[in-house]
Every structure is written in C-alpha cells, then in structure tokens.
C-alpha positions as CSV (number, residue, x, y, z in Angstrom):
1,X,-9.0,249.0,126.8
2,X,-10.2,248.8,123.5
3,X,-13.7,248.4,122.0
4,X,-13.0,244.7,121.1
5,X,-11.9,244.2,124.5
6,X,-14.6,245.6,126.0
7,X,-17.6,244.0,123.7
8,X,-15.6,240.8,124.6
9,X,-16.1,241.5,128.4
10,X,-19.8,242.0,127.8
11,X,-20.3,239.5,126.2
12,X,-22.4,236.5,127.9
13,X,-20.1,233.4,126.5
14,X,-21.7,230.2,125.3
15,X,-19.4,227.4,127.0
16,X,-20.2,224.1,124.0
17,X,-18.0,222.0,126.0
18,X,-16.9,222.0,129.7
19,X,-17.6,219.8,132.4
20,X,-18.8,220.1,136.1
21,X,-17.0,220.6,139.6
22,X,-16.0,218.5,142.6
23,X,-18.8,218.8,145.6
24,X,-16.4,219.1,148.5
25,X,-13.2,221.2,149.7
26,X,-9.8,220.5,148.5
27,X,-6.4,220.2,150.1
28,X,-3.5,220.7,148.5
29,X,-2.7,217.1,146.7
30,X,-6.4,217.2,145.7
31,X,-6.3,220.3,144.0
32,X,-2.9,220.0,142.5
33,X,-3.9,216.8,140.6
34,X,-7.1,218.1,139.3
35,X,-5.1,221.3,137.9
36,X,-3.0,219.1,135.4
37,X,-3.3,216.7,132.5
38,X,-0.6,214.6,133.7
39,X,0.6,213.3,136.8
40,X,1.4,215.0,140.7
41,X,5.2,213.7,141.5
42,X,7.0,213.9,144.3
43,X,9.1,217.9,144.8
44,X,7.2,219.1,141.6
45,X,4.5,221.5,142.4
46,X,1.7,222.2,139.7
47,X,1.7,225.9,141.0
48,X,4.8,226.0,139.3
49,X,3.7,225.8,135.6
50,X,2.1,227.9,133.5
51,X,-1.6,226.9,134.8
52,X,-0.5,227.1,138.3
53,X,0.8,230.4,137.8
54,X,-2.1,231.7,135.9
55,X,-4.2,230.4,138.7
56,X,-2.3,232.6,141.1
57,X,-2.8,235.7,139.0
58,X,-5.7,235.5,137.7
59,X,-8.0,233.7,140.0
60,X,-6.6,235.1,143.6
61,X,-8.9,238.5,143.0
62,X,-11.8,236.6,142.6
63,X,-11.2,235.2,146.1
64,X,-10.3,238.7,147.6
65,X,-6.4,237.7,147.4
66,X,-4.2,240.0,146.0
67,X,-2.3,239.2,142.8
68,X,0.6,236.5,142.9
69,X,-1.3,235.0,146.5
70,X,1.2,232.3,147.2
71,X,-0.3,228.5,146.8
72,X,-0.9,228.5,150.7
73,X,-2.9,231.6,150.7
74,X,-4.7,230.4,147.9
75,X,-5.8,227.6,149.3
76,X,-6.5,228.1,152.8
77,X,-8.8,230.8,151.0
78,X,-10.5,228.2,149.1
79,X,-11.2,226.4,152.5
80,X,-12.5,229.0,154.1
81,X,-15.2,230.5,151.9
82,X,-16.0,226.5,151.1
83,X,-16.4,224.9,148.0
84,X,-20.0,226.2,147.4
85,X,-18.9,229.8,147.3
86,X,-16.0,229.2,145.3
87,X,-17.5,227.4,143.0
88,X,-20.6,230.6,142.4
89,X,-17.4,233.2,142.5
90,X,-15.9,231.6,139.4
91,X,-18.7,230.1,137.2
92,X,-20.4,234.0,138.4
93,X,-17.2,235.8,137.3
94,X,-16.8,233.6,134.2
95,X,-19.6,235.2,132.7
96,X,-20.8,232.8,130.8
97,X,-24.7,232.1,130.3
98,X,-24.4,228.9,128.3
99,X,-22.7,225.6,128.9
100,X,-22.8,222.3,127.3
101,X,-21.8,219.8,129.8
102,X,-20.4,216.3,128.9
103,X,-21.6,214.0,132.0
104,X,-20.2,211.0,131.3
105,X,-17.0,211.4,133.1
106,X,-16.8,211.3,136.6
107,X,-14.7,209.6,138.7
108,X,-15.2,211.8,141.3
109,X,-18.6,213.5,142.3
110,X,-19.4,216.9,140.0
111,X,-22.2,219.4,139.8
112,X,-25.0,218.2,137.7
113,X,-25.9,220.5,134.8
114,X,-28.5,221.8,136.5
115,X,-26.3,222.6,139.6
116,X,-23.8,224.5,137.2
117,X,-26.9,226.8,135.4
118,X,-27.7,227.9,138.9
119,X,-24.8,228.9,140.3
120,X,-23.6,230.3,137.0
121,X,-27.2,232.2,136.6
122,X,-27.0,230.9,133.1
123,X,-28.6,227.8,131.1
124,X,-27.2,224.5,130.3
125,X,-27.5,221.4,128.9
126,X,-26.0,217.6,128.7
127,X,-23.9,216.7,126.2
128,X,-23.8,212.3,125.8
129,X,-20.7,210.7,126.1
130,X,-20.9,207.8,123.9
131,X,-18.2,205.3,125.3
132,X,-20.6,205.4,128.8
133,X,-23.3,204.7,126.7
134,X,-21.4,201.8,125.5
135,X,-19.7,200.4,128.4
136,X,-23.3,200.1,130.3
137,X,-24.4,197.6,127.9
138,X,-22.6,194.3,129.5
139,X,-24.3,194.8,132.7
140,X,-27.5,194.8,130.9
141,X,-26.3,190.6,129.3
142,X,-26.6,191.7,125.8
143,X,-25.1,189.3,123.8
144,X,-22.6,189.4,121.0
145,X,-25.1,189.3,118.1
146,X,-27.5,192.0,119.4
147,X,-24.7,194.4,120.3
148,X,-25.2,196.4,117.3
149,X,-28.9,197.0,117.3
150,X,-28.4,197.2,121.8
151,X,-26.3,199.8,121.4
152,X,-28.1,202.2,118.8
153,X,-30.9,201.8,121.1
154,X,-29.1,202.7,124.0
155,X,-27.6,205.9,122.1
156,X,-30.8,206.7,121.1
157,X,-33.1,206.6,124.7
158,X,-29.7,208.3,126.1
159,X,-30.3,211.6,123.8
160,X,-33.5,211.4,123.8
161,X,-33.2,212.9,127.4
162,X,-34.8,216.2,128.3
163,X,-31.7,218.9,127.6
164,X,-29.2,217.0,125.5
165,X,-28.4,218.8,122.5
166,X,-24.9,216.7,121.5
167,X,-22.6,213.8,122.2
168,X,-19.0,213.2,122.2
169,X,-16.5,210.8,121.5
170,X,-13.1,210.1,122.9
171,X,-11.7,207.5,120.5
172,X,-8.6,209.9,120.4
173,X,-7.9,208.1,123.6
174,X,-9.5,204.8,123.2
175,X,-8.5,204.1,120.0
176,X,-7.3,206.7,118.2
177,X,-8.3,208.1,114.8
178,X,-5.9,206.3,112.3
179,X,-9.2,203.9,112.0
180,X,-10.7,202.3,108.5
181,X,-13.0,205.3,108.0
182,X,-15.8,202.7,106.3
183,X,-18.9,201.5,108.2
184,X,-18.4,198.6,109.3
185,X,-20.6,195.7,108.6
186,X,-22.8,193.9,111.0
187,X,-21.0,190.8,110.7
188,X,-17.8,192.6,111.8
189,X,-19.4,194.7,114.8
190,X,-20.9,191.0,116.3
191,X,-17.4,189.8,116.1
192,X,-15.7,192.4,117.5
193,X,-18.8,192.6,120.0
194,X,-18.2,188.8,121.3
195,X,-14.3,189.8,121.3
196,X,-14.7,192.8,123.8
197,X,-18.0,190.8,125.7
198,X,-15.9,188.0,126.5
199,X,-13.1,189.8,128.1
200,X,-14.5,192.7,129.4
201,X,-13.1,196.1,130.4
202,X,-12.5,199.2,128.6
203,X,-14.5,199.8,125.3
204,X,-11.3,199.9,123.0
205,X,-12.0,197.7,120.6
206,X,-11.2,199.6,116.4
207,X,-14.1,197.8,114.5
208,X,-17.0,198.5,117.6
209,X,-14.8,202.1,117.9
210,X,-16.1,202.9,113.9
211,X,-20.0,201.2,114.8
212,X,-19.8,204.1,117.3
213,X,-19.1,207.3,115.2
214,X,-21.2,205.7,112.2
215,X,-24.4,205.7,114.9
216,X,-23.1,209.1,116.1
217,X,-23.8,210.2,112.7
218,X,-27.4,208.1,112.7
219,X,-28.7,210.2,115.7
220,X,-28.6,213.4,114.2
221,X,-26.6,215.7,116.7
222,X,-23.6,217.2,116.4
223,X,-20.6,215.3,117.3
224,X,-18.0,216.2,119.7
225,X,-14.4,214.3,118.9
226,X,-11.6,214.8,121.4
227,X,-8.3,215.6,119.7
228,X,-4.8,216.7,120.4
229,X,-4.0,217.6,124.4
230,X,-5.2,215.5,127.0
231,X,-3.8,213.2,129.7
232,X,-1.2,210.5,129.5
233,X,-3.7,207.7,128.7
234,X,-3.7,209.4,125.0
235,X,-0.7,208.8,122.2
236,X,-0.8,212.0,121.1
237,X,0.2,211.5,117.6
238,X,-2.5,209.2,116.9
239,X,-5.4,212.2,118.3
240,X,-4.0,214.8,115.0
241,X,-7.4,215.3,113.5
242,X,-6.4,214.9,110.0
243,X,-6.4,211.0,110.7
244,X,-10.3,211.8,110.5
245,X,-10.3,213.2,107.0
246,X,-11.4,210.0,104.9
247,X,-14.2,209.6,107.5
248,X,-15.2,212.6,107.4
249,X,-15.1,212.9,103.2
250,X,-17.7,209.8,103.9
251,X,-20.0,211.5,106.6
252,X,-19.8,215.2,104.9
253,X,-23.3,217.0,104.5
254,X,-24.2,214.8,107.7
255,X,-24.0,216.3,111.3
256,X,-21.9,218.6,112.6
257,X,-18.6,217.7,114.1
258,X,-17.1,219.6,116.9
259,X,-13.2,219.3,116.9
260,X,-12.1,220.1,120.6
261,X,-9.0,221.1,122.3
262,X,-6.4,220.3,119.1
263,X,-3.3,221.6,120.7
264,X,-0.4,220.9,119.1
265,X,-2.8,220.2,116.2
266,X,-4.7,223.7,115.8
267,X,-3.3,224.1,112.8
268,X,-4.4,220.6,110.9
269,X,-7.8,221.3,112.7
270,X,-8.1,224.6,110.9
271,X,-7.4,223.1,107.6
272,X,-10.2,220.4,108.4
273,X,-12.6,223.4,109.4
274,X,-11.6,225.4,106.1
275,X,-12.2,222.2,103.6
276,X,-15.5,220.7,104.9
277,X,-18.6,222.6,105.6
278,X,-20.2,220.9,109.1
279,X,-16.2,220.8,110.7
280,X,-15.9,223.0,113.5
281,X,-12.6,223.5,116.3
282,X,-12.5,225.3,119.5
283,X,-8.8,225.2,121.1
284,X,-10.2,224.7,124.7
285,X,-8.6,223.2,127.7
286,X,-5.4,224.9,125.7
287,X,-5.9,228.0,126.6
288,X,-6.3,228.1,130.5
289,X,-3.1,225.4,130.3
290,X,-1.1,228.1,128.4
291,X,-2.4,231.0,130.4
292,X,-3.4,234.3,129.1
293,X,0.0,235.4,128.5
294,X,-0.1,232.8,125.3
295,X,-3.4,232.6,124.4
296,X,-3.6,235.0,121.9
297,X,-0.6,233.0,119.8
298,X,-3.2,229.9,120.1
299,X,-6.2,231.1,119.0
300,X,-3.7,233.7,116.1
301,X,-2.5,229.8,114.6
302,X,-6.2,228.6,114.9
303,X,-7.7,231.5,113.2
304,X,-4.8,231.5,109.9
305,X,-7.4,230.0,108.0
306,X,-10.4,229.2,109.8
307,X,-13.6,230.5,108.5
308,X,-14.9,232.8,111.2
309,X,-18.3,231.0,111.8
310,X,-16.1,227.9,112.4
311,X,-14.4,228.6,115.7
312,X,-16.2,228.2,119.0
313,X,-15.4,228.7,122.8
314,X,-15.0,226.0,125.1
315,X,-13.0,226.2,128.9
316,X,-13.2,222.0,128.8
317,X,-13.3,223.0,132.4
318,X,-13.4,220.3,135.1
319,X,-13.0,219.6,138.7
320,X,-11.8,223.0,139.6
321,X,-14.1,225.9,138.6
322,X,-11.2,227.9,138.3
323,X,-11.1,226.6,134.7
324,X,-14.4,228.1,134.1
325,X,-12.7,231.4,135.1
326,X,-9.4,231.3,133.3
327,X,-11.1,229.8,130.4
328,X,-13.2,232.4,129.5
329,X,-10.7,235.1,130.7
330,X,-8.4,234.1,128.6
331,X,-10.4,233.3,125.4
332,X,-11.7,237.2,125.9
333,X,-7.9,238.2,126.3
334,X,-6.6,236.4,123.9
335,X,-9.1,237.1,121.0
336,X,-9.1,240.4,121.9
337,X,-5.7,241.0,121.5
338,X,-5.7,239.2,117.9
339,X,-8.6,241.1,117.2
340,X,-7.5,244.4,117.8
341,X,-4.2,243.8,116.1
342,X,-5.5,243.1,112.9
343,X,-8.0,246.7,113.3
344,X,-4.7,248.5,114.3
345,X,-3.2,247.1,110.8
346,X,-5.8,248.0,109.0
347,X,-6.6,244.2,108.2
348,X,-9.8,244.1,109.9
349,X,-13.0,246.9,110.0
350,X,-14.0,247.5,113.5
351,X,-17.3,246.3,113.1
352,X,-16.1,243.1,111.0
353,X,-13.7,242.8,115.0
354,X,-16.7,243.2,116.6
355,X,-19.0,240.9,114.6
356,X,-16.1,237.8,114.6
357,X,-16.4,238.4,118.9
358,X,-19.9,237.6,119.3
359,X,-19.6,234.7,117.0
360,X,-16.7,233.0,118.0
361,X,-17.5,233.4,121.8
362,X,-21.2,232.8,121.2
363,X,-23.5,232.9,118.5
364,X,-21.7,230.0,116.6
365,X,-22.3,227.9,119.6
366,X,-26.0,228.9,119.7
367,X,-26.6,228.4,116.0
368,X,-24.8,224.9,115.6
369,X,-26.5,223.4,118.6
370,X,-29.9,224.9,118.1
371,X,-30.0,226.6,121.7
372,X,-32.1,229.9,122.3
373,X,-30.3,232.8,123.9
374,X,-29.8,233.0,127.6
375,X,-30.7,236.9,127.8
C-alpha cells in the first residue's frame, strides 16, 4: 500500500452530502429497490450489477461474511445482527467524522442527523431542501400574491435552525436547468404562484423554480444543485450543469454552489468549477454505483481540470448504510490510485499527493461550509 493510500485510510472524511438510513430490517425486495436509481423488475436482480456486486465484495467483511457472500447470505446476515448494528458497522467502518445531511427527502423513515453523528461517532448537520420548504406553504393558505415574500420567510426560519449550514435544490429533476437564468419579477412569481396554488401538487412550476435559486442566493449559504445521475423521474439531458452557466455568470461572487453527483457530466462540471470561483463538484452517488473497480476513471475525468480546492467528497448515501461504506471506500481507492499514478510519473510531489487527499476528502468541505474539525 502506498503512502497516499494509506493517509487516505486515516483520514477522518467530511461527508458534504449524504442522507440518512431506514429504521427497520429489510427483506430482499426492500433492499434491492433502495440499492438502485431505477426500478426493481420482475427476473432482474440488483445484486447483479455493478452496485450489487460491489456490495457483495466490499461490504460482506464488515458483516463477518467472507468475500463474494451470495445475496442470501448477505441478507439473512443483515437480519440477524438487525438494522441497528448494521447500520453502526457501516457508518463506524466508513470512517467518516463529518456529514451534511439533506432531510428533506423521506418517504420512508431515516435516521435523524443526530442519530447518524452517534452511531458514526462523528458530527453532523442538516442541509435544507428547498422544494419541502416550498411545498409546505399551501397547507399554510398563503395566497398567490404573498407567495413570494411566504416563501423567503419560510426559507429563512427553515435555516435559521440550530445545525444547518446549507440547502439544496433539485430543479434538475423538477424542472431542469435550461431555465431563463434572470430573476424573475414579482409580478411573474404571483402569477406563476396562483398557477401552481390553484392546481396543486408537485412544485414544478419554471418562473417559481428561478424565485427559488434567486432566494437561495439571498440566504447566504452555500447551494447544493443536483445534476447528472439520478432516478427515472429526471431527463437527464436537461440536469448537464452547463445549462446553469448564464445563471451562474449572474450570481458569481455570491454563495457557494455545490455541484453534486454529475455523472455523465463530470466533465462539463469541471469546466464550470475551473471558470468560476464559488463552483464546486463532488461526483458522489457515482462512485458506489460504479464500484471501486471504476472509480478511479471517475474521479481521473473529474480532476482533468479541476482546481484541487474545488472537488469535495460526498457518498449521497441513503436508505442503506452500505452507501456510507462503499462511498467512502471507494473515494479513498479511487483517489488513491489517481494519486499515486501521477507521483509514480513524476507529475505529482509526494507531499503535493498528500496535501490534494486531505482537501479533497475533507478540508475543502470544512472550509466551504464553515464547520470546525471533528478531532
């Protein structure tokens, strides 16, 4: 093992985007859907993809299973040490002593933050999910032309919470980003407002979509955007970040925005993190879908250009905390093995490989959020 390797092992990971765990134990259809982004189907198995298998490897030790453990054994393992014990083995073995938790999706019940710092033995804290923030507001009878004003106070009490340091977006699914990257005026939001009131339902509407990231960038935090992989409620082609770039020409030298996941769109995120100073990118979620076998081509395409105080680690963990696990595992693999290339070729000091480590898997994290250190 070499010494990038091995700083990368030591190394207590700050997590700036994950999500929490099911409370209960899992059978076999429960855990197969929560290991995909798409669908469970009839004589296809998710064991038999690249997550599955690298859930077999790579996770089995953990639960005292030898290498390879077939799905069965896997699971009747789970069931039998329970879901509390699996879920301390994982977020334990992760090693990870930070995490930034998005809490507004949850269809099913998950570990609070809190819940997640404790069996982890590490600190976290709650990242906003604006869309919730949104879609609470119709319960509450606001009408169409206090929307505006209803929701920026909403936003605001919502981060104003003890141990949020963020909030996130998912307009990649909602709307996607190929929106008029202008402000819109207040006229337009009340129209839109009494559009989306009067029917109800999902918050998808393009002009109340652009009143959202605009009071994103009034509140001050950094911004989390969803882009690139994700589930089949998502058209993929309109999530390729560089739909963001007129918006974010408007909003540079304002907050920080967090680019996360990206895949297929590492690349286009790079560019967007190499041309304006507060874009960021992390290619979580990718890499435990991939599996450690590829993550090191992942992060290599993320990296061509990507200033090294740029890139950040996520898992984007959720449901299973065997994403907490592989996502961490393979970041540390991965990078490692880029890193360590590039010293071997002479294209990289040791101590330059060494310094990129602690950034990229932590101190980037710490610095953009404004957390303290966990040790």
């Amino acid at each position: 093992m070499g010494a990038v390797r091995e700083a990368l092992d030591a190394l207590r990971l700050a997590d700036h985007h994950c999500h929490g765990t099911v409370t209960a134990d899992l059978d076999r259809p429960a855990f197969e859907a929560l290991i995909t982004e798409g669908g469970t189907w009839p004589g296809v198995s998710t064991f038999d993809s690249p997550v599955g298998l690298a859930v077999r490897r790579h996770c089995a030790p953990v639960l005292d299973l030898p290498r390879h453990a077939s799905a069965d054994d896997y699971l009747a393992r789970r069931l039998d040490l329970g879901w509390r014990e699996v879920r301390r083995r994982f977020l334990r073995g992760s090693g990870t002593g930070v995490f930034c938790v998005d809490t507004g999706f949850a269809p099913e019940a998950l570990t609070t933050p809190s819940e997640i710092a404790e069996a982890a033995g590490g600190r976290a804290y709650e990242v906003v999910r604006l869309e919730a923030v949104a879609e609470s507001l119709p319960a509450s009878g606001v009408d169409p032309d206090g929307y505006g004003e209803a929701f920026r106070q909403a936003a605001l009490e919502a981060v104003r919470r003890p141990g949020v340091v963020a909030v996130k977006s998912v307009a990649a699914y909602r709307t996607g980003f190929d929106l008029d990257p202008a402000r819109p005026p207040d006229a337009e939001v009340t129209a839109a407002a009494r559009r989306w009131l009067g029917r109800g339902g999902r918050f998808d509407d393009p002009v109340l979509m652009r009143h959202l990231l605009w009071t994103a960038v009034d509140l001050g935090l950094p911004l989390q955007l969803h882009t690139g992989f994700g589930d089949g409620d998502l058209r993929l082609d309109r999530a390729d970040p560089t739909h963001l770039t007129d918006w974010l020409r408007l909003t540079a030298g304002t907050i920080p925005v967090l680019l996360l996941h990206c895949w297929p769109f590492q690349r286009q995120a790079a560019y967007l993190a190499a041309v304006f100073e507060r874009v960021h990118l992390d290619v979580g979620l990718t890499l435990h879908h991939v599996g450690p076998a590829r993550a090191g081509a992942v992060l290599a395409e993320a990296l061509e250009i990507t200033p090294f105080r740029k890139l950040l680690y996520s898992s984007d963990a959720y449901g299973v905390p065997e994403f907490h696990h592989l996502g961490a595992l393979a970041f540390r693999q991965g990078l490692a093995e880029l890193l360590q290339q590039r010293v071997d070729a002479d294209e990289l000091a040791p101590a330059d490989a060494l310094r990129i480590a602690r950034w990229t898997g932590r101190e980037n994290a710490l610095r953009i959020y404004g957390l303290a250190a966990d040790d």
